[in-house]
N, C-alpha and C positions, 0 to 999 in steps of 0.2 A: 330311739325307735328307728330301726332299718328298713325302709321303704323295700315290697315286694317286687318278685321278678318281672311281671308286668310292665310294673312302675320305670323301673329300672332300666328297662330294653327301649321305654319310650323318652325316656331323660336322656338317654345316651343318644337318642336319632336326634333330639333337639337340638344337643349341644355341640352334632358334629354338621348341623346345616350351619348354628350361629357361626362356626368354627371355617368354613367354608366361604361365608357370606365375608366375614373378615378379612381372609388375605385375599380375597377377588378384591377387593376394595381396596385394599393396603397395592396391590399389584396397579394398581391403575392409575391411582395416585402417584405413584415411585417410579420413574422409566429407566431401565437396565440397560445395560451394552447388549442383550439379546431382547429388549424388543426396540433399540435404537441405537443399531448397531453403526450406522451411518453420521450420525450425529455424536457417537464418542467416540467415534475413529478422528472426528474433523477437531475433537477438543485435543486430541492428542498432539497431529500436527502443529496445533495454535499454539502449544506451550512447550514444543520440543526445543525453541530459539532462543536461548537468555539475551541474546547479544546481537542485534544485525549481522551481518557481514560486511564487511568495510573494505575499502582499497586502502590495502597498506605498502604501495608505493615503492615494493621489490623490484631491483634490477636484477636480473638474470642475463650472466656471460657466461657461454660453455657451460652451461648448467651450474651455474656457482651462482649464490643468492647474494646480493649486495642492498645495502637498506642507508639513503642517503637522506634522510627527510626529517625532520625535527617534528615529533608532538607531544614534546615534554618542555614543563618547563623550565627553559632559562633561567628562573631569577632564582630557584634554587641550584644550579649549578645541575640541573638533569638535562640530559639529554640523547635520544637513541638514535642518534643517527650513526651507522657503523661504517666507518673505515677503510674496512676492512674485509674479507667474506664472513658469511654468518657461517659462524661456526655450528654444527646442529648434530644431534645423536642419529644414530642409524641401525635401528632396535629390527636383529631379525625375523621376519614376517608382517612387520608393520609400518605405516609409512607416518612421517612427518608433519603435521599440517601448519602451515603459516599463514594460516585465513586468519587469526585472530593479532599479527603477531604486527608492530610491536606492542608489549606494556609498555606506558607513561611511566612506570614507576622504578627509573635504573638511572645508572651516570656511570662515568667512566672509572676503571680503574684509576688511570692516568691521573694523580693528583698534585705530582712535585716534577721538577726538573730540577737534578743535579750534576754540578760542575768539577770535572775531574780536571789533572794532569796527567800522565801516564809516567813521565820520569825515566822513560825511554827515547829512543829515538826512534824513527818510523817504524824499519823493518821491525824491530825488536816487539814495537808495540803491535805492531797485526800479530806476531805470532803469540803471542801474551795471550793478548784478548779473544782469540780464537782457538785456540788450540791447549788452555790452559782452566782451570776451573775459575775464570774468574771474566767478566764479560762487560760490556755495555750494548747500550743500542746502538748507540753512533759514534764515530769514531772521527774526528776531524784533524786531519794532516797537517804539517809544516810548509807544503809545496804551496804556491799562489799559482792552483790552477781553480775550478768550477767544480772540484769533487767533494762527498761528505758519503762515508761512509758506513753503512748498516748494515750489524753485524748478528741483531735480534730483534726479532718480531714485536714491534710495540706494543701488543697487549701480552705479551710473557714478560715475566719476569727475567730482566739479566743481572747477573751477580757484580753488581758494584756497591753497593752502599756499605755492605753490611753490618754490625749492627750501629744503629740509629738511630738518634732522637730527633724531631720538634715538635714544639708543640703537645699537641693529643695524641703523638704517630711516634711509632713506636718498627722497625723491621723494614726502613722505608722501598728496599728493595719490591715488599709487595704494592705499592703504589707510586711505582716513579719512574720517570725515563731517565737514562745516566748518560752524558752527552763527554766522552772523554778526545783533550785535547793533547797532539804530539806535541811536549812540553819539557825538557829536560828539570824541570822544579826546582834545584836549588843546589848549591856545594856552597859547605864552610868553608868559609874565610880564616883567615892567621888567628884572628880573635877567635875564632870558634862560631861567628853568628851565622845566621843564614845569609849565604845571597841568592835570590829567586831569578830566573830565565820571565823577560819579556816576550809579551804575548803580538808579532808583528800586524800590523793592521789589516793585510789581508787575511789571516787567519781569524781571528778577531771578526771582520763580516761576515766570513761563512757561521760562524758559533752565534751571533747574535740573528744573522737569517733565520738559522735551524731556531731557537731556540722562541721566536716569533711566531713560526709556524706553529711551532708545539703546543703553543702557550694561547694562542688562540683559537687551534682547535678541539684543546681540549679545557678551553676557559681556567687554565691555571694563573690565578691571582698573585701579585707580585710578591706577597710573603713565602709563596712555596716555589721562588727558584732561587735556589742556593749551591753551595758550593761543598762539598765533600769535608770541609772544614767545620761550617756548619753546624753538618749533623755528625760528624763523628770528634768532636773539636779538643778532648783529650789524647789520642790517636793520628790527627790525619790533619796535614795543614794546604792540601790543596783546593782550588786552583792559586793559592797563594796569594799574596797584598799584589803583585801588577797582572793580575787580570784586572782588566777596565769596569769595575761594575758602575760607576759613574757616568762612564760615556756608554755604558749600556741603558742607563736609566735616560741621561738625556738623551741621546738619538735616536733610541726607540721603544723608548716607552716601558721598559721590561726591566723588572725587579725592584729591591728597595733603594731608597736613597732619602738620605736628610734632607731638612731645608733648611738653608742656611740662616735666614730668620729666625726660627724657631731655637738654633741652637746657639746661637747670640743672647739670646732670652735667658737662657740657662747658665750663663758662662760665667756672672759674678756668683753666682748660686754655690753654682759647682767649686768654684778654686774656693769659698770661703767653707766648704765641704772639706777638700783635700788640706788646705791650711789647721783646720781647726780639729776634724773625725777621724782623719783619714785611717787609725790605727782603732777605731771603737768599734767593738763589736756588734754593738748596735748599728752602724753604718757599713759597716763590712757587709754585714744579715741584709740589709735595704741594697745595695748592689746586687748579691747573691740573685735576690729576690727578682730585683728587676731582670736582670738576663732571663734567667730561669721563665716567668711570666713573659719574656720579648720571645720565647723561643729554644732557648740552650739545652741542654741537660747539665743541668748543675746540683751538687746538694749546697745543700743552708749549711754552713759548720759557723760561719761570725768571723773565720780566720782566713788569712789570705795565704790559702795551701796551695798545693801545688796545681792541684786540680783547677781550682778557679784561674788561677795566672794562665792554663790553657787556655782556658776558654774565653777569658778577656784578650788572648792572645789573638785568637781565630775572631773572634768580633773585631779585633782591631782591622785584619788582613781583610776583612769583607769591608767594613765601614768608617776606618780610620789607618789608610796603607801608607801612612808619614811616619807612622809613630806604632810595631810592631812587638814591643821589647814584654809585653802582657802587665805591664804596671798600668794600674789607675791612674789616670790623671784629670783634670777638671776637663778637657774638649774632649776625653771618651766618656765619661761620664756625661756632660751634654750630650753629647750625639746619641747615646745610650739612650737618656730622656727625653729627645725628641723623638727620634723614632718610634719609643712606646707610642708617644701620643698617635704619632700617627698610624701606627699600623695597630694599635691593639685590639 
């Protein structure tokens, strides 16, 4: 049954006063930016700020930004303090802001320092390393006078390493400083073996200064200063068995070194190892292994190839420079196993 026109005209007034009476009430209840336009403007400013504004402790010289201040932490090996000038984008039409700047969340490039010889003589070595595709940062001279010479930008990349291993690291060129010394390295002898050029004692304190410095400011720990033999140890046998890394260790504090303790411990171990294993494959594989996990780039083959006798060869020149000829013997295999212990 359909209600009359009457009806109809009076149900339609009713339903648009209830209809009326509702959003006046709904409006009253609910306050908008236009009827409290002052009160959502002030919510806006309160929640424009995620972050204070902070003094982050930029030097400015000649308009150059400089940032010397540590708020990272140390015990991870973080830290933003820069160097150097902040290097920044400069995006046309727009400006830069370092009100936030720095993040706690960075560290250096800078994670090894490695030891060259150059195998030239002075002159021959500046124009090598400047004028040639192949670089370091520093360059430290034969003269006994007060100079060390930089040749690239410590947070660039200079071409010395290249290619690489220790460890986790792999290309070490992208994270390391390469500190190369005027060193003539080495001429065969009648037997054919090597004989290496010593390292004079003042040259020697300029390389262990620099390398102090380096090594401190950029918290590089004693297992990542090495020597070009090192990390390329099938390849490259510099800075060779008489660079001092012993009297670098004890005089200042800086790189690996045995204790003599500890490789006494080893030493009946070891020779009834070479006496009895020395040819088993299984003991070959436990050497491999060892270098390999101390650091090296080695594979596993079980056999004593040619490859490995490099590289026991270059371990010997860093950590056993009596005895270079790359044969195993019971005091490189100790020192081999004390060193694990201690740095691994």
């Amino acid at each position: 049954m359909f209600p009359n026109k009457k009806n109809t005209n009076t149900m339609h007034k009713n339903l648009l006063i209830i209809g009326l009476s509702i959003t006046l009430t709904s409006c009253a209840s609910r306050p908008t930016t236009a009827v409290n336009t002052k009160k959502s403007t002030l919510l806006v400013t309160q929640t424009k700020k995620i972050t204070p504004k902070k003094e982050n402790n930029l030097i400015k010289i000649d308009n150059i930004d400089f940032y010397q201040v540590n708020i990272a932490d140390l015990s991870k090996n973080n830290n933003t303090i820069s160097y150097g000038s902040i290097v920044s984008a400069n995006p046309q039409g727009y400006s830069i802001s370092k009100e936030h700047f720095p993040s706690v969340g960075q560290n250096f490039r800078e994670r090894f320092i490695i030891i060259h010889y150059t195998a030239l003589d002075y002159e021959k070595s500046i124009k090598v390393l400047t004028q040639k595709n192949v670089s370091a940062h520093y360059l430290v001279n034969d003269r006994p006078d007060k100079e060390i010479y930089q040749l690239v930008d410590e947070n660039k990349r200079s071409y010395h390493a290249g290619v690489s291993h220790w460890r986790n690291f792999d290309n070490l060129n992208d994270n390391s400083i390469g500190i190369e010394i005027v060193n003539s390295g080495f001429v065969l002898n009648s037997s054919g073996q090597r004989q290496f050029f010593p390292y004079p004692d003042y040259q020697f304190r300029k390389v262990a200064a620099l390398i102090k410095d380096l090594a401190t400011r950029y918290m590089i720990p004693p297992t990542n200063i090495l020597g070009h033999s090192d990390i390329a140890p099938t390849r490259k046998q510099d800075p060779g068995p008489m660079f001092p890394w012993k009297k670098l260790y004890d005089d200042y504090g800086l790189g690996m070194w045995y204790d003599t303790s500890s490789v006494q411990n080893y030493i009946t171990i070891s020779n009834d190892d070479i006496v009895h294993q020395y040819n088993s494959p299984a003991f070959i594989a436990k050497v491999q292994k060892k270098l390999k996990d101390f650091g090296y780039a080695i594979n596993i083959t079980s056999t004593w190839d040619k490859d490995t006798k490099k590289v026991i060869q270059s371990f010997q020149y860093h950590f056993h420079p009596s005895k270079t000829d790359g044969v195993l013997d019971a005091e490189t295999w100790a020192i081999l196993q004390s060193l694990y212990d201690k740095y691994k």
